[in-house]
SETOR-829547 format. One line per 3 residues: number of its first residue (from 1); their letters; for each residue y, z, x of N, C-alpha, C. Coordinates in steps of 0.1 Angstrom, whole numbers, plus 5000, padded with zeros to 4 digits. Example, Ala and Ser with C-alpha at 12.3 -4.5 7.8 and 13.67 -1.06 7.14 Angstrom:
! residues 2
1) AS) 4943:5078:5132:4955:5078:5123:4967:5078:5132 | 4978:5071:5128:4989:5071:5137:5000:5079:5129
//
This chain:
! residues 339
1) XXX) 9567:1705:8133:9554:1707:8126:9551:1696:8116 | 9563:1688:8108:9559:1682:8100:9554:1665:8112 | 9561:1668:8121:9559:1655:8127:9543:1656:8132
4) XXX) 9539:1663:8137:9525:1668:8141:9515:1665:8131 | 9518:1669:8117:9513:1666:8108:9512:1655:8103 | 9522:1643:8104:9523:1634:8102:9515:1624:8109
7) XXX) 9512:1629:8124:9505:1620:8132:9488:1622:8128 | 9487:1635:8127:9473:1635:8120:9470:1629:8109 | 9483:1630:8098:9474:1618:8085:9473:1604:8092
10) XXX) 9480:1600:8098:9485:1585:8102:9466:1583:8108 | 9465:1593:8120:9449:1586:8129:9440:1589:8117 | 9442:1597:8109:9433:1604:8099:9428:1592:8090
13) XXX) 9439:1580:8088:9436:1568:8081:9432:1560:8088 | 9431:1561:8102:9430:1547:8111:9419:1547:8110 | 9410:1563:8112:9397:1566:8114:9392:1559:8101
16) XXX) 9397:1561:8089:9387:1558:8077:9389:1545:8074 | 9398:1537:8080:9398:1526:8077:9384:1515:8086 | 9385:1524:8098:9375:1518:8108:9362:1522:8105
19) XXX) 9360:1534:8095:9344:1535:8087:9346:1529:8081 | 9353:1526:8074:9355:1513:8059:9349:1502:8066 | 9352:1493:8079:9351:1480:8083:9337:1480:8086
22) XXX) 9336:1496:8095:9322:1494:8101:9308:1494:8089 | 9314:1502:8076:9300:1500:8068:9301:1484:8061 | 9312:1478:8062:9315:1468:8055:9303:1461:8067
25) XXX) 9307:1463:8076:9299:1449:8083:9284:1454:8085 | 9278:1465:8083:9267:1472:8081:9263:1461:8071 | 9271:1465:8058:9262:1455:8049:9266:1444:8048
28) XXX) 9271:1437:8054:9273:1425:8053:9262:1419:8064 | 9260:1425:8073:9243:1426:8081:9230:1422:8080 | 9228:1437:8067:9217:1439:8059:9218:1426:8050
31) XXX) 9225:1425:8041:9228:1411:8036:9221:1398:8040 | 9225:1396:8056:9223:1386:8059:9208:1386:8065 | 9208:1401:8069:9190:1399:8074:9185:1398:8060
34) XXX) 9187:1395:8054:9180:1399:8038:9179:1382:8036 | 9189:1379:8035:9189:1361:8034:9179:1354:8045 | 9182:1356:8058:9174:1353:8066:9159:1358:8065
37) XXX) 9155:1370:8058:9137:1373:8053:9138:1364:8041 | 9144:1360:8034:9143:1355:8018:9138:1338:8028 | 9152:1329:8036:9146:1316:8037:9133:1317:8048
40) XXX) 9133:1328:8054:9122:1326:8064:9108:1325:8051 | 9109:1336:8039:9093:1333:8035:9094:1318:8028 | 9108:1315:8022:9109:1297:8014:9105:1289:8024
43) XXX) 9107:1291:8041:9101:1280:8050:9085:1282:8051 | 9083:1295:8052:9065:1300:8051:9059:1291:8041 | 9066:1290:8025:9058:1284:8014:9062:1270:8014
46) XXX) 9067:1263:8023:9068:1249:8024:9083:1249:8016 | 9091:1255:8012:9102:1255:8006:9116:1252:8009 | 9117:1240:8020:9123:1238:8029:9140:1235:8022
49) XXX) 9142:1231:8008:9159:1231:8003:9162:1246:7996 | 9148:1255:7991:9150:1266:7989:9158:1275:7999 | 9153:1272:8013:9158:1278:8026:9170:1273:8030
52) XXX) 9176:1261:8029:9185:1261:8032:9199:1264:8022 | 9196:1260:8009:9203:1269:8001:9204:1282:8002 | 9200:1291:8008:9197:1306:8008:9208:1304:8022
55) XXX) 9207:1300:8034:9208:1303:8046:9224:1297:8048 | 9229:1285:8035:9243:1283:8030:9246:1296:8029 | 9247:1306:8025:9251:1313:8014:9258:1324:8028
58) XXX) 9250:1324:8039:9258:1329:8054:9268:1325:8053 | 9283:1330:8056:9294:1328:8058:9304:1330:8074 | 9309:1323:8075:9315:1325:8093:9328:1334:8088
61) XXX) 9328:1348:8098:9337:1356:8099:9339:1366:8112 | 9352:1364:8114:9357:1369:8129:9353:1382:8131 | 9351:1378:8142:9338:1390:8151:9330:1394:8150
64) XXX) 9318:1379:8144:9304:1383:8141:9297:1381:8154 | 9295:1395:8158:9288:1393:8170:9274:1390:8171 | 9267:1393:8156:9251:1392:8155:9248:1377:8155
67) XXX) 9262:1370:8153:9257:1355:8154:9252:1348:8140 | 9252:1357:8128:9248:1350:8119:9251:1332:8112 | 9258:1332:8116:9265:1321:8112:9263:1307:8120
70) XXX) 9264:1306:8132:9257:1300:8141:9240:1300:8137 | 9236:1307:8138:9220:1311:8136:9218:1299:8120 | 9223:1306:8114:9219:1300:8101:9226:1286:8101
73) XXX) 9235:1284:8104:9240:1266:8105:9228:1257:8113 | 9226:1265:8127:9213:1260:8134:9200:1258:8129 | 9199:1268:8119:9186:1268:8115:9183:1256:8103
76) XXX) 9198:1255:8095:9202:1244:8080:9196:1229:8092 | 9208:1229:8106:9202:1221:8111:9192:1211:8113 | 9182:1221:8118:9169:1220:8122:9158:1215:8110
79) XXX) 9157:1223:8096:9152:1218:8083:9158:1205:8080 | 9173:1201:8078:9176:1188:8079:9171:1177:8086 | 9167:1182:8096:9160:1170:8106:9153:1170:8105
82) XXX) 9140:1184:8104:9124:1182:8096:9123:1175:8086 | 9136:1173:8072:9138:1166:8063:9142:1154:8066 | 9143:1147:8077:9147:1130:8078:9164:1130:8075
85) XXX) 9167:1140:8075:9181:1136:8066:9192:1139:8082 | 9194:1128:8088:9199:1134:8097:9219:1132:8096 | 9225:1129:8086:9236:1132:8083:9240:1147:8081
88) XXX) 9231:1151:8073:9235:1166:8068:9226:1173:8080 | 9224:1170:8091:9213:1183:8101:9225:1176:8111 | 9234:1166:8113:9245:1165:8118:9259:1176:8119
91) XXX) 9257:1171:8105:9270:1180:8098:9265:1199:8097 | 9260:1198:8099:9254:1217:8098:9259:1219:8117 | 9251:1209:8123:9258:1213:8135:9271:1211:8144
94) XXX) 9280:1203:8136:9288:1200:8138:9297:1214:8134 | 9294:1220:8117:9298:1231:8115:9302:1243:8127 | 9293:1241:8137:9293:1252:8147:9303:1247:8155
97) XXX) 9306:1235:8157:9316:1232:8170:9329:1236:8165 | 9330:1232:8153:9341:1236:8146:9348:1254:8145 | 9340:1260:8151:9341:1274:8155:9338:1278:8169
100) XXX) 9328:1269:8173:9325:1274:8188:9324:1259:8198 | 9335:1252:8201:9330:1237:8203:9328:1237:8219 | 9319:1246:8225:9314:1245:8235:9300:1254:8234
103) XXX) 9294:1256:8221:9283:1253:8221:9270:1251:8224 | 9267:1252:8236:9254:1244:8242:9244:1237:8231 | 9237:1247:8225:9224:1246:8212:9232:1235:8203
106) XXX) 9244:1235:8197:9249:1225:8189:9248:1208:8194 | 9255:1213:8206:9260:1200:8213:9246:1192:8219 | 9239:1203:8224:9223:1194:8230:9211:1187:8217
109) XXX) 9217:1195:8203:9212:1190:8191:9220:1180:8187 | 9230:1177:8184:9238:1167:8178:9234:1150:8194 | 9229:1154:8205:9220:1146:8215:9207:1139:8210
112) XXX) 9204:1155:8209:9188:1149:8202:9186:1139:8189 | 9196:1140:8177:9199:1136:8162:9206:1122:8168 | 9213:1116:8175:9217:1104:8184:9208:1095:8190
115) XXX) 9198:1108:8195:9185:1096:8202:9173:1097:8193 | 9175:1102:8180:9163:1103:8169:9171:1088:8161 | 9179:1085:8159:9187:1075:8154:9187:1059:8161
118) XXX) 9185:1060:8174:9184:1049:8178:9168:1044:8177 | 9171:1032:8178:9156:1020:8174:9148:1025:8189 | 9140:1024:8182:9124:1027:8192:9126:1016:8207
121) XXX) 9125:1004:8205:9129:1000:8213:9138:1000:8223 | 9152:1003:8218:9162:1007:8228:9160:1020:8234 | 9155:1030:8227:9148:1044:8237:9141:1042:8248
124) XXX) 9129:1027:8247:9121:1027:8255:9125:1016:8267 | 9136:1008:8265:9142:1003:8274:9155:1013:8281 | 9161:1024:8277:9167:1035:8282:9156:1039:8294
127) XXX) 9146:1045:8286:9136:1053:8296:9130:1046:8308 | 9129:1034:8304:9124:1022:8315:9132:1020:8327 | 9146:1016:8321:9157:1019:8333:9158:1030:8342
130) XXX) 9155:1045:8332:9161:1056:8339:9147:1059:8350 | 9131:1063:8347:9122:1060:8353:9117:1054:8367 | 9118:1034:8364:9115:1026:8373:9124:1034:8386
133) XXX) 9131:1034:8393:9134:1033:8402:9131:1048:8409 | 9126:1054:8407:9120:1066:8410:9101:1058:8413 | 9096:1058:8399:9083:1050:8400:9082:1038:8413
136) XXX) 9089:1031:8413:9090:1019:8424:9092:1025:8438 | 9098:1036:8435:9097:1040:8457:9085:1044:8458 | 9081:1052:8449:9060:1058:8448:9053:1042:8450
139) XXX) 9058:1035:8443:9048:1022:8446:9051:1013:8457 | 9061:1014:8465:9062:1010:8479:9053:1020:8486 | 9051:1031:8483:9043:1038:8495:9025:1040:8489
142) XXX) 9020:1035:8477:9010:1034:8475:9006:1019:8482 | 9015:1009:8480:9012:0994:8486:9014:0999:8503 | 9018:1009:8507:9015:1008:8522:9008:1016:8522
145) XXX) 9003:1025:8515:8986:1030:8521:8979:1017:8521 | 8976:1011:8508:8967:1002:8507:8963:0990:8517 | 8978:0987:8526:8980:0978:8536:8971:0982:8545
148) XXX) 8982:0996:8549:8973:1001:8561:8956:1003:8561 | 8949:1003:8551:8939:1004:8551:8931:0992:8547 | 8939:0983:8545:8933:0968:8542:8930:0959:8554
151) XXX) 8940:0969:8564:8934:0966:8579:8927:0973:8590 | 8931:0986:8586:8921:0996:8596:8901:0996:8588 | 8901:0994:8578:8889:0999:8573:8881:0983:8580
154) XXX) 8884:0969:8572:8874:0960:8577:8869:0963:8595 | 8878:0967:8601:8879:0966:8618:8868:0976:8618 | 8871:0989:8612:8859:1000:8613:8842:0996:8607
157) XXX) 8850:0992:8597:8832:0989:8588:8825:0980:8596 | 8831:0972:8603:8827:0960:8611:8822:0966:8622 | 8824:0977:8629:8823:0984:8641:8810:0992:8635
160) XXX) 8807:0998:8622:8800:1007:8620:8790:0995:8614 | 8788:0984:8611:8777:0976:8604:8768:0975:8619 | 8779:0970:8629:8773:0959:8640:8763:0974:8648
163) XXX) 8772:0987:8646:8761:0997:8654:8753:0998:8641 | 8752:0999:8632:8739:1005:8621:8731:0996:8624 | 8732:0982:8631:8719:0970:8627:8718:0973:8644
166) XXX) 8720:0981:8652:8717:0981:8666:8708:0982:8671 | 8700:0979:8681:8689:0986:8682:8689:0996:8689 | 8699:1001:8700:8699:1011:8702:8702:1024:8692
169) XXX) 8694:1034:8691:8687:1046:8686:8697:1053:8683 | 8702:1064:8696:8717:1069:8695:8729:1066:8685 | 8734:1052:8688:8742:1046:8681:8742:1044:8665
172) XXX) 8726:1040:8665:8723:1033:8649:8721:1047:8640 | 8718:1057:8652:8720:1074:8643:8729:1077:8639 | 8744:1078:8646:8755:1080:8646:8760:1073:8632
175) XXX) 8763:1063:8633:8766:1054:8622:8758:1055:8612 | 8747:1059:8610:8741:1060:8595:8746:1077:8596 | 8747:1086:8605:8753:1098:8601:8762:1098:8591
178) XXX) 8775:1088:8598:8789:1086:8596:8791:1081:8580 | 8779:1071:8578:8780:1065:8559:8773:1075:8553 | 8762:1084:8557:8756:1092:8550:8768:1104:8548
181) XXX) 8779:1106:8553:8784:1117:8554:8795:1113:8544 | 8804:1101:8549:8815:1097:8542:8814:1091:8524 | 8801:1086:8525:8798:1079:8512:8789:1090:8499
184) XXX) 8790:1103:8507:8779:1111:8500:8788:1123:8497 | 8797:1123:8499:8806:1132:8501:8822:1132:8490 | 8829:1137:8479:8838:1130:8471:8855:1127:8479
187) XXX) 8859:1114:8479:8872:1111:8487:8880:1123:8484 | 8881:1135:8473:8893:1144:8473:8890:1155:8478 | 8877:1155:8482:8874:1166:8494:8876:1161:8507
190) XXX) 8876:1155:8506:8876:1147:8521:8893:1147:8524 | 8902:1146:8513:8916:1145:8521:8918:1162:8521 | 8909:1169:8513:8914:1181:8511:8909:1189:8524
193) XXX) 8896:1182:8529:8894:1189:8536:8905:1187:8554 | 8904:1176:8555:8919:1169:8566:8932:1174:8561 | 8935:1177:8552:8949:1183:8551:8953:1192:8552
196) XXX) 8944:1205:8541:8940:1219:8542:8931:1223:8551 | 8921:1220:8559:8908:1227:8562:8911:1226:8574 | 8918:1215:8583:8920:1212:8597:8927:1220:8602
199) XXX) 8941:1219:8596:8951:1230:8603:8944:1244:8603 | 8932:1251:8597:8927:1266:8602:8925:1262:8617 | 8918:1254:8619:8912:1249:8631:8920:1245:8640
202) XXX) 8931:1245:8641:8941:1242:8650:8947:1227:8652 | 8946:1215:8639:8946:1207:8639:8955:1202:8628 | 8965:1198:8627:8972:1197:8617:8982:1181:8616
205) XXX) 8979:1179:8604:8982:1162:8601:8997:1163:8593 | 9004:1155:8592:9008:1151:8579:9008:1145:8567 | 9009:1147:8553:9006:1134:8544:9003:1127:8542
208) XXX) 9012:1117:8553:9011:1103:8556:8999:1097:8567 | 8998:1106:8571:8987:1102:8583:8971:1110:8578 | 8971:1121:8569:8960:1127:8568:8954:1119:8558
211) XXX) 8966:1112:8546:8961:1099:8536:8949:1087:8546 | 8960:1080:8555:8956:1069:8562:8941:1076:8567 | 8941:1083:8569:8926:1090:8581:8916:1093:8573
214) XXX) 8917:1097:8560:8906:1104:8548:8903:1086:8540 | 8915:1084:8536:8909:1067:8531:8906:1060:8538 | 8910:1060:8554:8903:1050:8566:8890:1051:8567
217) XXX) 8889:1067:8569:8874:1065:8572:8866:1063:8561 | 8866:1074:8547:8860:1070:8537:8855:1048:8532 | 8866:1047:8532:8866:1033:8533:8858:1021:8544
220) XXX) 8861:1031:8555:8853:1019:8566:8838:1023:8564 | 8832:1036:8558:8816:1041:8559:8814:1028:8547 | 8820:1029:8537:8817:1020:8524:8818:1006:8528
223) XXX) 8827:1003:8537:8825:0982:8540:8817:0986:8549 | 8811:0995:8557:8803:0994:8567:8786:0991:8561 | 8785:0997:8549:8771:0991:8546:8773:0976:8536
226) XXX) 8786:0976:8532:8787:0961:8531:8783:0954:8535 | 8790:0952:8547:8788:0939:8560:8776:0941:8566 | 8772:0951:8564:8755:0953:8572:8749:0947:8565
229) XXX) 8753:0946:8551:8740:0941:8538:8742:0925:8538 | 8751:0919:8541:8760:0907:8544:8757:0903:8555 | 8755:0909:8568:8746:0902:8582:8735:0904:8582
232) XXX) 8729:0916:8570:8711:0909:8572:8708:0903:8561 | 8717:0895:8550:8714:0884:8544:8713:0872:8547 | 8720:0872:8560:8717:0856:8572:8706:0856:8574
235) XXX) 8695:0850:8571:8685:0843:8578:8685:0841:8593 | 8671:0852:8593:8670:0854:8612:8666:0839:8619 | 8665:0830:8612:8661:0817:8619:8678:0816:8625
238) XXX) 8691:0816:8620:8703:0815:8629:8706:0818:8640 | 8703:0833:8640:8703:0837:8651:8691:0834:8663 | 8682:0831:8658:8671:0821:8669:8677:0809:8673
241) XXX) 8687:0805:8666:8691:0787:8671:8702:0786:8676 | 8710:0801:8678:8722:0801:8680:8719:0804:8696 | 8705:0819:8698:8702:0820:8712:8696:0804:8717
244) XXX) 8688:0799:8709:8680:0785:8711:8685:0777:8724 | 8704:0775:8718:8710:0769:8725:8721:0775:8733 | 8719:0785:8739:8720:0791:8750:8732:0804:8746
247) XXX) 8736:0809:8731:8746:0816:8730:8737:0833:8734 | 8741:0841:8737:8744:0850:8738:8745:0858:8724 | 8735:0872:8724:8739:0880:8710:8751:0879:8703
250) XXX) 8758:0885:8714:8775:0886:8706:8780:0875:8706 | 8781:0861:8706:8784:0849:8705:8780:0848:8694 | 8766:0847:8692:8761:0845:8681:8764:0850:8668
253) XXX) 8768:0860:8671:8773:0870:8659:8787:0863:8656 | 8794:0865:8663:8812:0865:8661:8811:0845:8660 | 8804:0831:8661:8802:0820:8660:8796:0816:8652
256) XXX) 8783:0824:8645:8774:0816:8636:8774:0826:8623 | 8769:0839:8633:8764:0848:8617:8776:0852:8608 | 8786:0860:8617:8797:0866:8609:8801:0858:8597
259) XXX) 8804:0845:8605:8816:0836:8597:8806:0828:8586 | 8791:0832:8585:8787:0827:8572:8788:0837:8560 | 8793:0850:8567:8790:0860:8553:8804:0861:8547
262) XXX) 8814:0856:8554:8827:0854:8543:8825:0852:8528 | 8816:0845:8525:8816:0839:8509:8807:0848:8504 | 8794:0858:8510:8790:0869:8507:8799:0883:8502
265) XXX) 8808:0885:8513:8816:0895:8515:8823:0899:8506 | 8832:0885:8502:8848:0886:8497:8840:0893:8481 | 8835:0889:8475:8836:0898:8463:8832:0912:8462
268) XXX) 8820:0922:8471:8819:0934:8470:8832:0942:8479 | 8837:0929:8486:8853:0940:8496:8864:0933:8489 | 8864:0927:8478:8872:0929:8469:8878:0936:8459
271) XXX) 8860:0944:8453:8863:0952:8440:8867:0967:8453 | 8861:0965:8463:8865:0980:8473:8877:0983:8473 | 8889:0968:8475:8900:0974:8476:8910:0972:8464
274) XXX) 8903:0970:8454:8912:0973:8440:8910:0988:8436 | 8894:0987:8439:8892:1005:8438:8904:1016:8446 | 8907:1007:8460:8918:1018:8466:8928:1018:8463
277) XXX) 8936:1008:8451:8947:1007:8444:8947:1022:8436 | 8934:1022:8432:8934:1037:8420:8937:1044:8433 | 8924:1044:8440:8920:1055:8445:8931:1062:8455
280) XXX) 8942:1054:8455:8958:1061:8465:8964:1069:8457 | 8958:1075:8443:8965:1081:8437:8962:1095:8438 | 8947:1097:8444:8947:1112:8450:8952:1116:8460
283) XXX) 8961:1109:8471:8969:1111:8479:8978:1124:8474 | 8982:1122:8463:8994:1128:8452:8988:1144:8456 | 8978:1152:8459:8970:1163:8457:8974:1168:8471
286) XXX) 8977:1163:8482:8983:1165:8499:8995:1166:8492 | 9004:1166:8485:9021:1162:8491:9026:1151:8492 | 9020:1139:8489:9024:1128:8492:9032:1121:8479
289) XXX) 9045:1117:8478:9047:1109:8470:9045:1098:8466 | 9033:1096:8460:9028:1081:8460:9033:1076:8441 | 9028:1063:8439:9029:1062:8427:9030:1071:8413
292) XXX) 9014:1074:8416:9012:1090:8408:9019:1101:8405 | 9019:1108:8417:9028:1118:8421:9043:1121:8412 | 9049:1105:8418:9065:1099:8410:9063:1105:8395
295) XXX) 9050:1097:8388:9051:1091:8372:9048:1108:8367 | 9039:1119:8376:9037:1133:8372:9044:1139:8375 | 9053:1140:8383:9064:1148:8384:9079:1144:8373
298) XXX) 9079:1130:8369:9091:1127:8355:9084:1133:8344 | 9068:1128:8343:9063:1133:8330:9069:1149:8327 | 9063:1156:8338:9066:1171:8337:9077:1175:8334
301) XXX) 9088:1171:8343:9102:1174:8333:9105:1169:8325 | 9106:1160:8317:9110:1154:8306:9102:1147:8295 | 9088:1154:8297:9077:1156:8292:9079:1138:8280
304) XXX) 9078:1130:8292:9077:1115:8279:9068:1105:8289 | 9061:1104:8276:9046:1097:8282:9051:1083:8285 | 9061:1077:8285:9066:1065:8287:9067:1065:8308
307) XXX) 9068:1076:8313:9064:1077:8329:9051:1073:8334 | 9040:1080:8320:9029:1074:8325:9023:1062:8323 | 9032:1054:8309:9027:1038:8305:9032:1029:8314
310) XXX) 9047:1032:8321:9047:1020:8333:9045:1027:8345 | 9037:1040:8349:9029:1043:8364:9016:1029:8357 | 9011:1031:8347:8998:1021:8347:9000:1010:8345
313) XXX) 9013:1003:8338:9016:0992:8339:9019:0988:8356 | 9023:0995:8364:9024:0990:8377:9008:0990:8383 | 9004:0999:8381:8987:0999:8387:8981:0985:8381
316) XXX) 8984:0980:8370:8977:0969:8365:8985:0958:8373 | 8994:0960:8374:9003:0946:8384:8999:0944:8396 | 8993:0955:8402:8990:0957:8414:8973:0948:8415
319) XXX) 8966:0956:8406:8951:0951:8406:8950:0940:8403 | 8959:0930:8389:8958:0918:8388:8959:0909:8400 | 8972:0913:8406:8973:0902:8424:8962:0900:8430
322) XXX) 8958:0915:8434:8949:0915:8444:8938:0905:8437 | 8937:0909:8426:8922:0900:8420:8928:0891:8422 | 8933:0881:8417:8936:0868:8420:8939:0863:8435
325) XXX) 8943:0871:8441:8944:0870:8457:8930:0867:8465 | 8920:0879:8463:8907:0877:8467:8899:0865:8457 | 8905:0862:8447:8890:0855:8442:8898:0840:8449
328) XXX) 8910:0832:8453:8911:0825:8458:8909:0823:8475 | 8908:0836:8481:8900:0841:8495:8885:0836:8493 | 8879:0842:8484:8865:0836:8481:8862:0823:8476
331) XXX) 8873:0815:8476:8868:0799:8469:8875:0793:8482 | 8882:0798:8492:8884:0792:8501:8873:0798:8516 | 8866:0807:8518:8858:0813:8521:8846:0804:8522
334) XXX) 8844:0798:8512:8831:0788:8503:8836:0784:8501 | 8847:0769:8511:8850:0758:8506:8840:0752:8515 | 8831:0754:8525:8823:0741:8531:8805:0746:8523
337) XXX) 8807:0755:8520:8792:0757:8509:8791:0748:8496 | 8803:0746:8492:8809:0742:8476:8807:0722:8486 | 8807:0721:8492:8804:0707:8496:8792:0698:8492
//
C-alpha cells in the first residue's frame, strides 16, 4: 500500500512540475508576443533603435518552438541593414547560426550583407560575367534571323517591285495585294498569326522557320515598294536607249536600270534592316530564344535590370555595324556618280 502510494506522489509531482513548465512557457510567449506588438508599433512610428532594443530583450531557450528568437534576431537584422549599419545586421545574424548554423534565412542574409558591401562596380562586372553568356547565344540567333532575311527579303521585294511596275493586270494586282496586306497589317500579328493561327488549319511551323516566313514576307512587301519607288526614279529616257540599242526589257532592267538605283536604294534598305535588328525581338512572343527572350527570362529570375542594360548594349553593337556597314555600301554604290 505504501508503495502504491508512493508512486502516486512521485507522478503526482511530475504532473505539476510539467504545469509549472507549461504555464512558464505560456508566459514567457505572451511576453514575447507583447515585445514583438511593442517593436512592431516603434517600427510603425519610424522608431527603428526603439525596436530593436525591445526585440534584444528576446532571449534564446531550449525548445522554443514558436521560434522567437530566430524571429527577433532576424528581424534586429533586417532594421540593421535598413540602418546602413551592416556590422551589427551581421552580427544579429550570425547570432542565429550560432544556434541553428544551417539556417537558410540567416545564411542567404549574411549573402545579401556581402553583396550590399561590395563596390558597385564589382557587382556589375559579377553580373556581366554571369549574364553574357546566356545573352550571347540569344544574340547568335537574332544575327541569324537577320542574315537570313538580309537575303531572302531583297530577292522577294525585287520579285514583288518588278511585278507591281508590270503591266500585266493579274500580276501588278497580286503584288499590290501582297504590300497592301503585309505593310498594313502589325509584324506581331503576323508571326502570331503563322505560329498560332496556322496549325488550327492544319499547318504547322516551327519557331525558327515561322520567324524566317512572318519577317520574310513582312519585310520583302516593305523593300518591295522600295525598289519600285527606286526604278521609277530612273528616268524613262534609259530605258528607251537601252531598247534603242537593241536590249531587250529584261536586259535593260538587270544592265542599265537596276544597277543605277544602288545609290538610291542603300539608304531607305538600310534603315529597313537596322529596323529588323529591333524588330527580331518579337520573335521572343513564338518561343523563340532570341536576344530578348535570353535578357527576359534572367531579368525575371533574378529580377536585375543589369540583363536588360547589356540585352541593349548588344542591340546598339549590332545597329552601330550595320550603319557603318551600309553607309560605306552607299559611298561605294556612288563611287562612279561622286566622279
Amino acid at each position: 500500500m505504501k508503495f502504491f502510494t508512493g508512486r502516486v506522489v512521485t507522478k503526482a509531482i511530475l504532473l505539476f512540475s510539467c504545469l509549472l513548465l507549461l504555464l512558464a512557457s505560456v508566459c514567457f510567449a505572451t511576453d514575447y508576443d507583447q515585445l514583438f506588438t511593442d517593436a512592431n508599433d516603434a517600427m510603425a512610428q519610424g522608431d527603428l533603435p526603439a525596436a530593436i532594443t525591445l526585440l534584444k530583450k528576446v532571449e534564446f531557450e531550449k525548445g522554443d518552438e514558436s521560434g522567437a528568437f530566430v524571429r527577433s534576431r532576424m528581424q534586429i537584422a533586417r532594421l540593421q541593414f535598413a540602418l546602413k549599419d551592416m556590422e551589427k545586421a551581421s552580427s544579429a545574424a550570425k547570432e542565429v547560426l550560432a544556434v541553428y548554423p544551417d539556417n537558410s534565412e540567416a545564411l542567404n542574409f549574411l549573402a545579401s550583407v556581402k553583396q550590399e558591401q561590395t563596390p558597385r562596380y564589382q557587382v556589375f562586372v559579377q553580373d556581366c560575367l554571369r549574364f553574357l553568356p546566356q545573352l550571347l547565344k540569344g544574340a547568335v540567333m537574332t544575327i541569324t534571323l537577320v542574315v537570313c532575311i538580309i537575303l531572302i527579303s531583297p530577292v522577294g521585294g525585287l520579285l514583288i517591285a518588278l511585278g507591281r511596275i508590270s503591266t500585266f493586270k493579274p500580276v501588278s494586282s497580286i503584288c499590290w495585294f501582297f504590300i497592301w496586306l503585309f505593310r498594313g497589317t502589325p509584324l506581331l500579328l503576323q508571326l502570331f498569326f503563322i505560329y498560332y493561327g496556322l496549325p488550327s488549319m492544319g499547318i504547322t511551323f516551327k519557331p525558327f522557320t515561322a520567324a524566317i516566313l512572318g519577317l520574310g514576307l513582312n519585310y520583302s512587301a516593305y523593300l518591295g515598294e522600295i525598289i519600285r519607288g527606286g526604278i521609277q526614279s530612273i528616268e524613262h529616257g534609259q530605258m528607251e536607249a537601252a531598247k534603242a540599242i537593241g536590249m531587250s526589257y529584261w536586259q535593260a532592267m538587270r544592265r542599265v536600270i537596276i544597277p543605277q538605283t544602288y545609290k538610291r536604294l542603300m539608304p531607305p534598305i538600310g534603315n529597313e534592316f537596322i529596323a529588323l535588328i529591333k524588330d527580331t525581338a518579337l520573335v521572343s512572343t513564338i518561343a523563340m530564344v532570341e536576344l530578348m527572350r535570353s535578357a527576359d527570362q534572367m531579368f525575371n529570375a533574378y529580377f536585375n535590370v543589369t540583363a536588360l542594360i547589356l540585352a541593349a548594349l548588344i542591340y546598339l553593337l549590332f545597329t552601330t555595324i550595320f550603319t557603318f556597314v551600309f553607309e560605306k555600301i552607299e559611298v561605294r554604290a556612288g563611287i562612279y556618280e561622286n566622279r
